[in-house]
C-alpha positions as CSV (number, residue, x, y, z in Angstrom):
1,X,-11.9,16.8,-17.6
2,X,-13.8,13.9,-16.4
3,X,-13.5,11.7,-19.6
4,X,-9.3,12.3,-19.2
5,X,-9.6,11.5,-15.2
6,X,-11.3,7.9,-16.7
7,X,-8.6,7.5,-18.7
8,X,-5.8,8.0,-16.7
9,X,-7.0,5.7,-14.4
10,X,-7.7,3.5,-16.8
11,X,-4.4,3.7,-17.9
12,X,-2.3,3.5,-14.7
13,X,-5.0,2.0,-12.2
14,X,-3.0,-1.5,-12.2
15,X,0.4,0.1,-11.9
16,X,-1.0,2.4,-9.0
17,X,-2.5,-0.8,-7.2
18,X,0.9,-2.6,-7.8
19,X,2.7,-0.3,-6.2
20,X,0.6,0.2,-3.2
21,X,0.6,-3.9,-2.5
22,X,4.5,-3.4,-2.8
23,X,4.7,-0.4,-0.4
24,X,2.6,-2.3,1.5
25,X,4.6,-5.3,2.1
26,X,7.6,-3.2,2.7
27,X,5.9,-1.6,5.7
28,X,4.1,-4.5,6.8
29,X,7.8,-5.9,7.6
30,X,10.0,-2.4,9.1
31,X,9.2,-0.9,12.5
32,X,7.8,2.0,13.1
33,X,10.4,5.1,13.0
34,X,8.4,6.7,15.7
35,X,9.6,5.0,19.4
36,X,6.1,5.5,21.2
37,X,3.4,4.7,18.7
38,X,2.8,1.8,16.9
39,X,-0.4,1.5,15.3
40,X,-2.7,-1.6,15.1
41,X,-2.3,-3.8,11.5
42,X,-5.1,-4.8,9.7
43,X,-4.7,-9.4,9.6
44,X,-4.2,-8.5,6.0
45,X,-1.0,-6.6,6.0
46,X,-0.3,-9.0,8.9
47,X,-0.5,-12.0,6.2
48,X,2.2,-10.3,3.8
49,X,4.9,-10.0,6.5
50,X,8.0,-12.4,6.2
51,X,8.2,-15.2,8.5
């Protein structure tokens, strides 16, 4: 079980970061859906907003 856990992330551990810089970016640039609460942003999701 462990060795297949390696591998899979082995396998997919660049598409999985990928995707979270992506999803990243497209929430560092929407508001938030909920009106009262708007958390604090790291400066580094605050660097990959648009300007």
């Amino acid at each position: 079980m462990k060795k297949r856990f390696y591998t899979l992330i082995t396998k997919f551990g660049g598409m999985f970061a990928a995707l979270a810089l992506v999803i990243t970016s497209f929430n560092a640039n929407s508001a938030c859906v909920w009106l009262a609460y708007q958390p604090e942003e790291p400066e580094e999701v605050k660097a990959l907003k648009k300007k």
